[in-house]
ZATOR-458540 format. One line per field, with one value per residue (C-alpha): residue in three letters; x, y, z. Coordinates in Angstrom, 2 decimals, decimal comma, padded with zeros to 5 digits. Example, Ala and Ser with C-alpha at 12.3 -4.5 7.8 and 13.67 -1.06 7.14 Angstrom:
% residues 2
residu = ala;ser
east = 012,30;013,67
north = -004,50;-001,06
up = 007,80;007,14
% end
This chain:
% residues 574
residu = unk;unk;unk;unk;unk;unk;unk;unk;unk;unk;unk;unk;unk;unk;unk;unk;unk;unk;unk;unk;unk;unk;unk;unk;unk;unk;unk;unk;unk;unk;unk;unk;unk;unk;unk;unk;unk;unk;unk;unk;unk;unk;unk;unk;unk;unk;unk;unk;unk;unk;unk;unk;unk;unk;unk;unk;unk;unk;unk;unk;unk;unk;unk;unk;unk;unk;unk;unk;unk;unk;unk;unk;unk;unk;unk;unk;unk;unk;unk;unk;unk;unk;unk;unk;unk;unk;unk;unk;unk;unk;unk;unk;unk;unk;unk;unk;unk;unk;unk;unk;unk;unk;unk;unk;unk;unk;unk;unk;unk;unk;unk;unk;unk;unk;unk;unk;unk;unk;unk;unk;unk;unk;unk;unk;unk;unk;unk;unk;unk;unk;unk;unk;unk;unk;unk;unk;unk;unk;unk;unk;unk;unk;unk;unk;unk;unk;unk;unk;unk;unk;unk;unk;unk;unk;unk;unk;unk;unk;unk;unk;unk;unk;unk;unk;unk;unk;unk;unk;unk;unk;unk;unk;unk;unk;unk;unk;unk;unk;unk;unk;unk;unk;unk;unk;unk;unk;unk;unk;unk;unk;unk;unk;unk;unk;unk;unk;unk;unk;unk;unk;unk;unk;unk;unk;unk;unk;unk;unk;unk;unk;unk;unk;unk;unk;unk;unk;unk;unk;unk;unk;unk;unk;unk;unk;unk;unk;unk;unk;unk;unk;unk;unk;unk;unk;unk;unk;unk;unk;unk;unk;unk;unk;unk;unk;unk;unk;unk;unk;unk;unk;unk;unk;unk;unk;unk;unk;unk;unk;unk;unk;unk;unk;unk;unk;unk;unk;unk;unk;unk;unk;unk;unk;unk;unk;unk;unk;unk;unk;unk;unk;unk;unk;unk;unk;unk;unk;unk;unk;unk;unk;unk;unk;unk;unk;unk;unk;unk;unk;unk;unk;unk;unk;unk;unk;unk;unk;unk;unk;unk;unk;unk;unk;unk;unk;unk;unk;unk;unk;unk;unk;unk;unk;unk;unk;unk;unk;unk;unk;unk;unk;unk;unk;unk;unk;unk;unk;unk;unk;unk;unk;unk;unk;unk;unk;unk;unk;unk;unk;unk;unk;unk;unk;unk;unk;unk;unk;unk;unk;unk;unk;unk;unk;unk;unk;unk;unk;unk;unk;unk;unk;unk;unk;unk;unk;unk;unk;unk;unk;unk;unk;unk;unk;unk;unk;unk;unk;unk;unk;unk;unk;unk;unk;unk;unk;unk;unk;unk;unk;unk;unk;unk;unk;unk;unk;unk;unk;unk;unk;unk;unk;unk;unk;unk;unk;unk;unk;unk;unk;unk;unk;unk;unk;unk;unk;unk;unk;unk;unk;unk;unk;unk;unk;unk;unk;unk;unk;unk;unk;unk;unk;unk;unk;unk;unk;unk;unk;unk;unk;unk;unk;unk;unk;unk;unk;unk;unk;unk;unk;unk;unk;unk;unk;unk;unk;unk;unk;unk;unk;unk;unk;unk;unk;unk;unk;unk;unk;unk;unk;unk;unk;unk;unk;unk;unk;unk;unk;unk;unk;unk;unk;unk;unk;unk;unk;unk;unk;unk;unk;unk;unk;unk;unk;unk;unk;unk;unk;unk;unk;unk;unk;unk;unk;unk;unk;unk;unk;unk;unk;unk;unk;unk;unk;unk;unk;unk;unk;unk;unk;unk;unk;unk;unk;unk;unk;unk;unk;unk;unk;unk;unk;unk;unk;unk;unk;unk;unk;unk;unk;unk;unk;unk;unk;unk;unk;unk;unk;unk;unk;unk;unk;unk;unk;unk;unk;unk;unk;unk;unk;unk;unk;unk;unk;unk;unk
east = -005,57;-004,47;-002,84;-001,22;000,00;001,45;002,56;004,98;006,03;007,28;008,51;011,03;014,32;016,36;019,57;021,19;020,56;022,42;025,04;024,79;024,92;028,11;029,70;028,90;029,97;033,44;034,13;031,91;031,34;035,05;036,34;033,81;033,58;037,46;037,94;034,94;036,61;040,06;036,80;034,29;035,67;032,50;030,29;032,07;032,86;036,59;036,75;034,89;034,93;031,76;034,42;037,92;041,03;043,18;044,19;045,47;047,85;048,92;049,55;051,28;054,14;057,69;057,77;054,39;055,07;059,07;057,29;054,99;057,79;060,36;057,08;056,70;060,21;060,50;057,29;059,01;062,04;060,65;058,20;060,52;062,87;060,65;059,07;062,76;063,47;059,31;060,52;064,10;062,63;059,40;061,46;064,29;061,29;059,20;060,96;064,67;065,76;067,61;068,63;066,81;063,88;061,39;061,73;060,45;056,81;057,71;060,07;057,84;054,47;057,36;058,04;054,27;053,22;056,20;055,23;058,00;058,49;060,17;062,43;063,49;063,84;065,71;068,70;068,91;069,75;072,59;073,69;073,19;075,94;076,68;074,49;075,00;077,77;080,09;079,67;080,82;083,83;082,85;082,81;079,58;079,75;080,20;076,65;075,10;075,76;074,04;071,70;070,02;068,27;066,53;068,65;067,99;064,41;063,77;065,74;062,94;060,26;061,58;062,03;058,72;057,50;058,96;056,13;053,23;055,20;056,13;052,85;051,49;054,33;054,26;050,75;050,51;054,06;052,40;049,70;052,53;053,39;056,51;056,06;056,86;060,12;060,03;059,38;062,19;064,72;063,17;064,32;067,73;067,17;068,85;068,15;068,10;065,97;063,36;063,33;062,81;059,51;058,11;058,76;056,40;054,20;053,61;053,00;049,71;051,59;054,16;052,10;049,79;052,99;054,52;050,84;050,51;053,99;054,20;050,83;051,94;055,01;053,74;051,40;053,60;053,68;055,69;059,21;057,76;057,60;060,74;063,72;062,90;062,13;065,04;066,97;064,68;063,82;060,25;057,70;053,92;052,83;054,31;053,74;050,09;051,01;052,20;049,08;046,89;049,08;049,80;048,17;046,23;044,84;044,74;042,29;041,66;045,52;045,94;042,75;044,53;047,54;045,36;043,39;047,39;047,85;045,10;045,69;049,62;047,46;044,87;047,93;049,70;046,32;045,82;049,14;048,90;046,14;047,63;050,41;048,44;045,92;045,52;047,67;046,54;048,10;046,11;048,45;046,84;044,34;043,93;047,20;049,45;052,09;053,17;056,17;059,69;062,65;065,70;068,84;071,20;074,67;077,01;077,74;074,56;072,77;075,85;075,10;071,12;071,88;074,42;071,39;068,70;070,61;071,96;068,02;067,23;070,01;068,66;065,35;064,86;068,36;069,84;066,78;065,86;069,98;069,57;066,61;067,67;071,19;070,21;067,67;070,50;072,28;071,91;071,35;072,15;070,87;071,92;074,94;073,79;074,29;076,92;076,56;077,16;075,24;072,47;068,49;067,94;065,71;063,60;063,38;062,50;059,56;058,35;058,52;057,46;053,99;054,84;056,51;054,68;051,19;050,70;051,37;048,42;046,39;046,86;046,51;043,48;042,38;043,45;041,68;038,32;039,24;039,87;036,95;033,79;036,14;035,89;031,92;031,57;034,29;032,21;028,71;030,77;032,46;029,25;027,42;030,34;030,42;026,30;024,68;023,85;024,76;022,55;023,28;024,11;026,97;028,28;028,00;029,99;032,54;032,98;033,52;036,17;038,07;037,98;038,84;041,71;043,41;043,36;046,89;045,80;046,71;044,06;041,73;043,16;042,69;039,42;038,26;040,10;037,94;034,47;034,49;035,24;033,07;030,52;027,69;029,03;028,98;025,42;024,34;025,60;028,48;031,47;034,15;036,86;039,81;038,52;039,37;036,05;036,97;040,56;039,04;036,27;039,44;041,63;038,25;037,69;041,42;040,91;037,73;038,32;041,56;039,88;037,14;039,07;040,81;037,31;036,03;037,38;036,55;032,58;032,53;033,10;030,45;027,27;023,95;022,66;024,46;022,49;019,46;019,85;020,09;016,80;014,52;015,35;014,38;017,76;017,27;018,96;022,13;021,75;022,35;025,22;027,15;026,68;027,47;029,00;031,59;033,01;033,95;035,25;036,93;040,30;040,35;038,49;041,35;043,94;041,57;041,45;044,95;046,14;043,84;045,32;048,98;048,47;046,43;048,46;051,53;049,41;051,47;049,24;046,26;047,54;049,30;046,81;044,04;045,99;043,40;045,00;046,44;046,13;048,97;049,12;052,40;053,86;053,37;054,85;057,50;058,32;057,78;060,76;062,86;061,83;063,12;066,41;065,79;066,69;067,16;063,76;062,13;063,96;062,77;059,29;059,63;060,85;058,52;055,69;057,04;057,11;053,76;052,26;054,17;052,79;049,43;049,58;051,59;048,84;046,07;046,68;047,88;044,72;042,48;044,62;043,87;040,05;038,75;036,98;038,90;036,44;036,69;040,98;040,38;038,83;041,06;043,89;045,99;046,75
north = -005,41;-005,74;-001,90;-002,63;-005,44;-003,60;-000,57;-002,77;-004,99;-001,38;000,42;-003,05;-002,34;-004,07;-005,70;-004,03;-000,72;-001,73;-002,07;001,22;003,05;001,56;002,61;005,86;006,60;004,65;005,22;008,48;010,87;011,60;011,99;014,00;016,38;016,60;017,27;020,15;021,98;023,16;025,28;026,06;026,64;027,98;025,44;023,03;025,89;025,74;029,65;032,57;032,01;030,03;029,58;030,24;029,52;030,09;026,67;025,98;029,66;028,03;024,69;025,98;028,05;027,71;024,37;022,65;023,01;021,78;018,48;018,70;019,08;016,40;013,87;014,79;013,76;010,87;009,37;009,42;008,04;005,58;004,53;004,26;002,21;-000,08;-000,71;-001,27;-003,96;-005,45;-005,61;-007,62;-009,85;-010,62;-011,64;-013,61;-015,57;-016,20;-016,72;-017,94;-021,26;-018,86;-020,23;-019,93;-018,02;-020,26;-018,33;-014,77;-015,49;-016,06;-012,77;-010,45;-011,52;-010,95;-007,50;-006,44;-007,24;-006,13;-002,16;000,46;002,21;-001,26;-001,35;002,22;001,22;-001,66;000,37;003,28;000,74;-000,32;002,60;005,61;007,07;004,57;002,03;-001,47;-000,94;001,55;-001,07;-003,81;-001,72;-000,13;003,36;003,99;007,46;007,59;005,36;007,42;010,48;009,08;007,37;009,87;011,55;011,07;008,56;006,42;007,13;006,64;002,94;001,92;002,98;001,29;-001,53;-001,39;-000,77;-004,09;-005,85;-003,81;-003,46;-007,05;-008,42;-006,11;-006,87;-010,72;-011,09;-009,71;-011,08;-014,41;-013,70;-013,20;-015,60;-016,86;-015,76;-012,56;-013,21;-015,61;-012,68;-011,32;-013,65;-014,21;-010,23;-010,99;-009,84;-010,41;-010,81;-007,21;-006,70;-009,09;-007,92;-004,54;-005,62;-007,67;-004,11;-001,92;-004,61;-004,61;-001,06;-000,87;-003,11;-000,94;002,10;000,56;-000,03;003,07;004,61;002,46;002,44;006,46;006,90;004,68;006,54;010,18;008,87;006,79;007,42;004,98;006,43;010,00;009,75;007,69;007,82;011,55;012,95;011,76;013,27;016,77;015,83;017,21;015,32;015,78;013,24;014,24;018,07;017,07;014,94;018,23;020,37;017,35;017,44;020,86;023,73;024,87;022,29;023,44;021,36;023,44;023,43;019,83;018,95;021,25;019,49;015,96;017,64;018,36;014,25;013,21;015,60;013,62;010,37;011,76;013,22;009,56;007,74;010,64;009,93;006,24;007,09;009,51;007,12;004,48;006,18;005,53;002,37;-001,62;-004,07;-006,91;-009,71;-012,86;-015,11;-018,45;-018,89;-017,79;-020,04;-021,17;-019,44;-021,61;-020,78;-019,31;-021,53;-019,22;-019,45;-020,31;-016,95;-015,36;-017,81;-016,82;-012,51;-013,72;-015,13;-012,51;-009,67;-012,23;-012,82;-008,54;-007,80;-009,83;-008,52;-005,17;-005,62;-007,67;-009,12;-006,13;-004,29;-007,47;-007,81;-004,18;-005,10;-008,56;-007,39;-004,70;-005,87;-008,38;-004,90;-004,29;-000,45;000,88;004,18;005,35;005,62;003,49;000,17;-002,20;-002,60;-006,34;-008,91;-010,47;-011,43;-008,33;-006,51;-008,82;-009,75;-006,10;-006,01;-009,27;-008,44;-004,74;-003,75;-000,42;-002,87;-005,52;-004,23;-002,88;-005,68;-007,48;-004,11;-004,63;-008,38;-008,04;-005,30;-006,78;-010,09;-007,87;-005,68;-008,82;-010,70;-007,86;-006,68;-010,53;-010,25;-006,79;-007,72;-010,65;-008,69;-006,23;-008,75;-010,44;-007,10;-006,57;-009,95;-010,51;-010,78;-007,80;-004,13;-002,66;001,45;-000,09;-002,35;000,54;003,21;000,21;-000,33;003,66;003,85;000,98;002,13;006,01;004,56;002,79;005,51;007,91;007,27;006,30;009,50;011,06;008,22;009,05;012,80;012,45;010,33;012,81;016,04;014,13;012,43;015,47;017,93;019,72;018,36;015,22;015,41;017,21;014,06;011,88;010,50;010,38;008,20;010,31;009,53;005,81;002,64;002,78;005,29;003,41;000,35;002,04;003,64;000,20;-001,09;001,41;001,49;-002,54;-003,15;-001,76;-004,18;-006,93;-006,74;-006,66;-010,25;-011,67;-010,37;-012,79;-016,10;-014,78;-014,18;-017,59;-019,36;-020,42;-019,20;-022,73;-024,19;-021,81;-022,14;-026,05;-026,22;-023,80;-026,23;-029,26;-027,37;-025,56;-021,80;-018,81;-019,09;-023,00;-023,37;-020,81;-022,62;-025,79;-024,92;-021,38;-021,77;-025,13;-023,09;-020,17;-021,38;-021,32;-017,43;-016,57;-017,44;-015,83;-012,61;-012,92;-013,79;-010,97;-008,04;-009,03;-008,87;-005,84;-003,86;-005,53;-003,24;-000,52;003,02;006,22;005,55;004,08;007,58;009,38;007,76;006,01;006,62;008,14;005,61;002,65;002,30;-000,12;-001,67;000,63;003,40;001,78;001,31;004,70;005,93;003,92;004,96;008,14;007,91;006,86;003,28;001,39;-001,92;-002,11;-000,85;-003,27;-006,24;-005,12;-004,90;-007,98;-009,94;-008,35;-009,66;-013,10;-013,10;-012,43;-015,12;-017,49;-016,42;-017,07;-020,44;-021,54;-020,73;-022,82;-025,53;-025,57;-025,22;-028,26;-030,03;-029,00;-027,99;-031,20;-032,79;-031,74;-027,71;-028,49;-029,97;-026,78;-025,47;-027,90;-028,69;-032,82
up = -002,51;-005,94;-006,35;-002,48;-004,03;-007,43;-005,34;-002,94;-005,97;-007,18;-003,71;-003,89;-003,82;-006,72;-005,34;-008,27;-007,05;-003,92;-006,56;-008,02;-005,03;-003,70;-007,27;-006,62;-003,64;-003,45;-007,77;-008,79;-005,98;-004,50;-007,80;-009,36;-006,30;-005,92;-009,43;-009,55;-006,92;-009,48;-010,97;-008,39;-005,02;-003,41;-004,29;-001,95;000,48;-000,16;-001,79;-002,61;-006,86;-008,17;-011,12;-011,73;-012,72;-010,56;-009,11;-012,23;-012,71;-008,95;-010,27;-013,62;-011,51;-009,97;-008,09;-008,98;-012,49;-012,22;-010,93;-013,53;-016,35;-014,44;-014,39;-017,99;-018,90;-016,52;-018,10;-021,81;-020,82;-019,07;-021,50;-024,41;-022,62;-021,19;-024,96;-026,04;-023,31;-023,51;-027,48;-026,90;-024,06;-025,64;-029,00;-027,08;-024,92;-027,77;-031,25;-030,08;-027,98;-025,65;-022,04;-019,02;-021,00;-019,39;-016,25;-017,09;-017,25;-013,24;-013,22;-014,99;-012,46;-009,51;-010,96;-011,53;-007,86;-006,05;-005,32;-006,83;-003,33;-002,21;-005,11;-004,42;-001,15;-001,70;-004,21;-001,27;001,48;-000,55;-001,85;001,09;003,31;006,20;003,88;003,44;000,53;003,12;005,94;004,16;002,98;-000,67;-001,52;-002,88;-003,55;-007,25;-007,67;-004,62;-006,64;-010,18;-008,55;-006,30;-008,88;-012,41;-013,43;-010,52;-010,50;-014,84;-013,56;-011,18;-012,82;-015,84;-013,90;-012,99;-016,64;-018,29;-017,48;-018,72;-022,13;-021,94;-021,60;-023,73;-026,41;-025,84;-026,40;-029,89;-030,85;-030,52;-033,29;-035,48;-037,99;-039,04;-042,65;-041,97;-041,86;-044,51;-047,14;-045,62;-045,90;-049,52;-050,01;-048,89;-045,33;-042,07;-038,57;-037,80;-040,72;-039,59;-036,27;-037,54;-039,91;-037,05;-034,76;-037,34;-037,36;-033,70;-033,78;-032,12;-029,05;-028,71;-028,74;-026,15;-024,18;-024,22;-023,23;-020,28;-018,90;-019,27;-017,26;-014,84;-014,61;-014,30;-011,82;-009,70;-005,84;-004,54;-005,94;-005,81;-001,59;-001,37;-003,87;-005,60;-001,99;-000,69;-003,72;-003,68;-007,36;-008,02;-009,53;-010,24;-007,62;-004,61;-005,16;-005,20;-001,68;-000,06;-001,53;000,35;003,38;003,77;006,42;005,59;003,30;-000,38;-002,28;-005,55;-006,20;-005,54;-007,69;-010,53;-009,84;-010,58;-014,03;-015,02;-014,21;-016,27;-019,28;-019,14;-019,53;-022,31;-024,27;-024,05;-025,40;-028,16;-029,54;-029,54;-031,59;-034,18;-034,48;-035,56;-037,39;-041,43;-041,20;-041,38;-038,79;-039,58;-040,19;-038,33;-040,43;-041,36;-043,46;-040,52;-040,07;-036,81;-035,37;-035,30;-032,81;-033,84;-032,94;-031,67;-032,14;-028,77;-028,42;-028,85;-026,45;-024,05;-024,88;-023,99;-020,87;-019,55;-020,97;-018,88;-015,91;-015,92;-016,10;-012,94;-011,20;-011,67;-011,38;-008,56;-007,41;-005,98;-004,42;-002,58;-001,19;-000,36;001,69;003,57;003,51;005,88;007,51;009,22;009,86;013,57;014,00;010,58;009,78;013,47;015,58;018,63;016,91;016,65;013,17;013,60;010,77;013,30;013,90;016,37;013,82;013,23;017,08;017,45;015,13;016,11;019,99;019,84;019,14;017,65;014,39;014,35;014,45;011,15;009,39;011,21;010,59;007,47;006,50;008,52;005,61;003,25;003,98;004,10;001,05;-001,26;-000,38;-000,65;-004,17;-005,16;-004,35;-006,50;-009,15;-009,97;-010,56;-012,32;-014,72;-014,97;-015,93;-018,76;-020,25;-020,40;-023,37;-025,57;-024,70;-021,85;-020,92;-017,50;-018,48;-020,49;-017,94;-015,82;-018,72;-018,71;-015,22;-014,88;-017,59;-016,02;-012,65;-013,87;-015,44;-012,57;-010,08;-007,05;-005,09;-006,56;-005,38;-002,11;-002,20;-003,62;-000,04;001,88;000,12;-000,03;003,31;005,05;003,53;005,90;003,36;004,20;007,77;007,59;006,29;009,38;007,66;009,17;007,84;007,67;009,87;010,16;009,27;007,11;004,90;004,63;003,35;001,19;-000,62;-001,09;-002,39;-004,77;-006,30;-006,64;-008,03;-011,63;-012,17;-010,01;-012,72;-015,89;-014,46;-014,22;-017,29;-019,43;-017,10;-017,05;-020,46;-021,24;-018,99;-020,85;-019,94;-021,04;-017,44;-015,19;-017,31;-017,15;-013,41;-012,96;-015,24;-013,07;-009,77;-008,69;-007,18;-008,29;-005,23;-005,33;-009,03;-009,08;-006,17;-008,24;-011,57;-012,03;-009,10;-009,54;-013,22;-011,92;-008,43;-009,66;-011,14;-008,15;-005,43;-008,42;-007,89;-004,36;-004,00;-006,39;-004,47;-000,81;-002,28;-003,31;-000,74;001,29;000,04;-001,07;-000,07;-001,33;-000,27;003,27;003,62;003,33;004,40;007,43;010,87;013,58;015,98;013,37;010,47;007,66;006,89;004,17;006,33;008,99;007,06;005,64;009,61;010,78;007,84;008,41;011,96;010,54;011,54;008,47;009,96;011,33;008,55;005,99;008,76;008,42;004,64;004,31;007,01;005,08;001,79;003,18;004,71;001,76;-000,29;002,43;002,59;-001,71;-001,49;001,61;-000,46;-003,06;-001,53;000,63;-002,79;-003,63;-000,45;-000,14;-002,90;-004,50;-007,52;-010,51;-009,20;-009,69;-013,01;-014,58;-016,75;-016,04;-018,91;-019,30
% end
């Protein structure tokens, strides 16, 4: 009885390996079999080579490697001049008692949640032939011209950008003390000079900006399948869309095509670390002194303000006129309107199925896709920020950190190859073409941010609490609802509230993992623009927008209204 005994103690299944298993299949498996097939064709039955090359001759000619080069180019630009702008409006926010600067912690969340294919979106309705501009009686063709093309697309991605190089910026700008500039000043320095000590100083900052806003560039899909399609500008994303999309399908070209993504992103990281290599940027210890405001001069604080306020109007005033202007546009984008300013669009979508359905579709997936991520993203950040350093968490840490780095149209392409395999269906699987597979796919693009965000709350939770709660009689699920959640509540609905904002949006895996007969919002969106019905695709933009500002403002007021008072008092400052 004893050896039954040991041998089901043993035949048990852990709940971790649960875990595991899900990690494979939605982080491991579709990338690592998409990405083996650039070599080995045959051994996913997609050629005759056991290994070759030649995906990648494919991927290195004529038109794949123009989008290759253009992606290349955009992603420098881009990245330099959102370090430039991070730099000025980290340093105006932070060390001078400019106007108004209180706002941009605000501005730069709006800007990092709000998806680039919407701000693309937003400039072409205002700037298009028979666009919101020419209706209201402005010729528009001289900014139609520069803007349909690199120069429109390095703005939105820049746009886009600020905020990774801000935060990034910002956070270590903090850490530096005002002494700095003291010596300085002591040395018969100006301004400029100070600002230009304090810029080498913040070298590893800026390099990690100019890393992360250039691989978010190069693999950006949301301007790829909107503003540079619509201009026939080539870029690396959307060549690998058509490889995905074409018949028939060629997935050892469009797997190349993704190796040729992720070498952009390697190079990025190895230079951040060649630039910083040999060289000591530790300047914060216990002498720093604390950091005092500049007093700026009347007509500096008025050049800050007019810089502030020209910033927001870029980056988020005009796209969102573009975007409610015509959505109040009855029948732009076709000739059978009237053209008059009215509520029929958004009558339209609210009254016809056909527009208003994927936007339930997808809050309804996105309600399910944030919660199981919040479930995972907590035993994930839990696994990372436990004591000691087991292979596990390590493996995890690996995996996160892989996963994040890789654009999300190769998550999608990856679903699209592995789900649809004959191996695959041999097995009795068959998730492709279903809403399954959909949210499998916005899970697995979520979970490695939704992690990171959590990290830091679990790391700070003492294993005394739990440990406390166990001796006086509490179980393992009673004890963590008492103690560990009343801590954590608060960055759990931020989690939860962050995921469904942005799967709610979510454009490359939606296109093309979107079931047949079902389609989520964005590509419900880009369908009726497609179909030349701008006005009903701006309404469901905007409606979409607006839902999900409601279903954030609603969920903290009810965590306000429910939630009891010692859970709201958490990390509440007096």
């Amino acid at each position: 009885m004893q050896r039954l005994g040991d041998a089901a103690t043993r035949m048990r299944i852990n709940p971790l390996t649960f875990f595991w298993l899900l990690i494979v299949a939605i982080l491991i498996l579709p990338i690592v079999l998409f990405l083996a097939v650039a070599f080995s064709p045959k051994l996913l039955d997609q050629g005759p080579e056991w290994f070759t090359l030649s995906a990648f001759g494919t991927a290195l000619t004529s038109h794949l490697l123009t989008g290759l080069v253009n992606s290349f180019l955009i992603g420098v630009s881009t990245a330099v001049l959102s370090a430039v702008i991070g730099f000025a409006l980290s340093w105006i926010v932070l060390r001078t008692d400019a106007p108004a600067r209180r706002i941009w912690t605000g501005v730069v969340f709006a800007l990092l949640l709000t998806p680039s294919y919407l701000i693309a979106l937003g400039w072409e309705r205002l700037l298009e032939p028979n666009g919101v501009l020419q209706i209201l009686g402005y010729d528009a063709g001289w900014a139609h011209r520069i803007f349909y093309g690199p120069v429109g697309i390095v703005i939105v991605l820049t746009v886009k950008g600020i905020p990774f190089a801000y935060l990034a910026i910002s956070n270590a700008m903090r850490g530096l003390g005002h002494e700095v500039e003291d010596a300085v000043r002591v040395h018969g320095g100006g301004p400029i000079a100070a600002i230009r000590v304090v810029f080498s100083l913040l070298g590893p900052a800026v390099w990690s900006a100019l890393a992360i806003v250039f691989a978010e560039s190069v693999s950006d899909f949301g301007v790829a399948s909107t503003l540079a399609n619509d201009a026939h500008f080539s870029v690396a994303t959307y060549s690998l869309y058509n490889a995905v999309q074409a018949f028939p399908v060629n997935f050892p070209v469009a797997s190349a095509v993704s190796w040729l993504l992720l070498v952009l992103v390697v190079l990025a990281l190895l230079m951040q670390g060649w630039a910083l290599r040999g060289r000591s940027f530790r300047v914060l210890g216990g002498r720093t002194r604390p950091v005092l405001r500049h007093q700026l001069s009347l007509p500096w604080k008025v050049m800050c303000a007019l810089g502030l306020s020209a910033l927001l109007i870029v980056s988020l005033g005009i796209p969102a006129f573009g975007a409610v202007s015509a959505s109040l546009i009855d029948g732009l984008g076709s000739l059978a309107g009237t053209h008059q300013w009215s509520l029929a669009n958004y009558q339209r979508v609210i009254g016809s199925p056909e527009l208003s359905q994927p936007l339930v579709y997808s809050a309804q997936l996105a309600a399910i896709c944030a919660t199981v991520t919040l479930i995972l993203a907590v035993v994930c950040a839990r696994l990372l920020a436990s004591k000691g350093s087991t292979i596990a968490g390590r493996i995890l840490d690996l995996v996160l950190l892989a996963a994040v780095a890789l654009p999300g149209i190769v998550f999608a392409a990856g679903y699209i190859f592995a789900y649809n395999l004959p191996l695959t269906n041999a097995l009795g699987i068959h998730l492709y073409g279903t809403t399954a597979l959909l949210v499998l796919a916005y899970l697995a693009t979520a979970l490695p941010s939704t992690s990171r965000v959590l990290v830091g709350t679990m790391s700070q939770i003492q294993e005394s609490m739990s440990e406390a709660s166990r001796v006086h009689g509490s179980g393992a699920i009673r004890s963590w609802l008492t103690i560990v959640l009343p801590v954590i509540a608060r960055p759990l609905l931020s989690a939860w509230l962050l995921t469904y904002t942005a799967t709610l949006l979510e454009l490359p895996v939606s296109q093309l993992l979107a079931p047949p007969g079902s389609q989520p919002i964005s590509v419900g969106i880009t369908n009726a623009l497609g179909k030349y019905d701008f006005g009903g695709g701006t309404a469901m933009e905007v409606l979409a927008i607006l839902s999900a500002l409601v279903v954030v403002g609603l969920g903290y007021l009810l965590f306000r209204l429910l939630a009891p008072a010692g859970w709201q008092h958490i990390g509440r400052a007096r």
